[in-house]
Each structure stands twice: as structure tokens, then as C-alpha cells.
N, C-alpha and C positions, 0 to 999 in steps of 0.2 A: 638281594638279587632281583633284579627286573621282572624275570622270565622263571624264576624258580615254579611256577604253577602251571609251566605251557602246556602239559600235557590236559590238565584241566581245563585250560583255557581253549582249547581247541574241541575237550570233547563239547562244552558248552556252546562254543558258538561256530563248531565247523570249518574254522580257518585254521589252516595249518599254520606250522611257527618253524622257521627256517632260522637257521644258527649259520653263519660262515664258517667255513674250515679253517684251519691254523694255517696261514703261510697264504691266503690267496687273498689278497687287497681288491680284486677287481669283482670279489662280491659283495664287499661293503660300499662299495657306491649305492647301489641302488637302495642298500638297507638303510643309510647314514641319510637319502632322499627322502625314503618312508614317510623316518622319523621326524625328520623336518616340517614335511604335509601333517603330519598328527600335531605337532604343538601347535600350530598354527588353529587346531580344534582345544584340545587339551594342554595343560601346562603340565609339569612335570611333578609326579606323584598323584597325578590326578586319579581316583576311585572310577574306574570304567562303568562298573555296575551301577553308580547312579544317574547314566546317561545312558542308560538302552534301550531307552524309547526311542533316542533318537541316533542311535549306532550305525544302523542300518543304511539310512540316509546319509551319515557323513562318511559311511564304507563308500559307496558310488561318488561322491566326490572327490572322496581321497582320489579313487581307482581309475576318474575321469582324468586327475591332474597328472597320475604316475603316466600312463598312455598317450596325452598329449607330450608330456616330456622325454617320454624316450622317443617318440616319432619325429621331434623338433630338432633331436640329436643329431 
């Protein structure tokens, strides 16, 4: 499972981890977006822990493209 450590992973690095509800589609757009802007950094099964040097910096890139994107909307 992906996300089985969210709890850990949030207290580590202070982002929270948000799960859609059952039955509501119109909150996986933005989440099925996310993850598109991450592969585009990371491939999939990628170990995060060994890019935390540069996490930080590609959080503000992700967070620059989510914002131009929903504004474009």
C-alpha cells in the first residue's frame, strides 16, 4: 500500500495526507493532478528519503504548478 506510513510521513515532514471519501469523484481530480506533477520529479516506487535534500524545492514547484493550474481553470 502507497500510503500505509501516512501517519509517519506527516509527522516527519509536516504535510498532511489527505484520503478521498468513498462515493465523491470530484476530490480525486485534484489528487490524480498531484500525482501526475510528482512523477514528472519521481517515478513510481521511488524511495523519497533519498531525495530530501532536494524535497523542499521540488514541494514549491509541485505547489507553483497546482496554483497556476487551478487558476487557469
Amino acid at each position: 500500500m502507497e500510503l500505509a506510513k501516512h501517519q509517519s510521513f506527516t509527522a516527519c515532514t509536516q504535510v498532511p495526507v489527505f484520503f478521498c471519501d468513498p462515493k465523491c469523484p470530484w476530490q480525486r481530480g485534484t489528487n490524480e493532478n498531484t500525482n501526475s506533477l510528482i512523477r514528472q520529479y519521481f517515478p513510481k516506487k521511488t524511495c523519497l528519503g533519498q531525495h530530501s535534500v532536494i524535497l523542499p524545492f521540488l514541494t514549491g514547484q509541485i505547489t507553483m504548478k497546482i496554483d497556476l493550474w487551478i487558476w487557469t481553470e
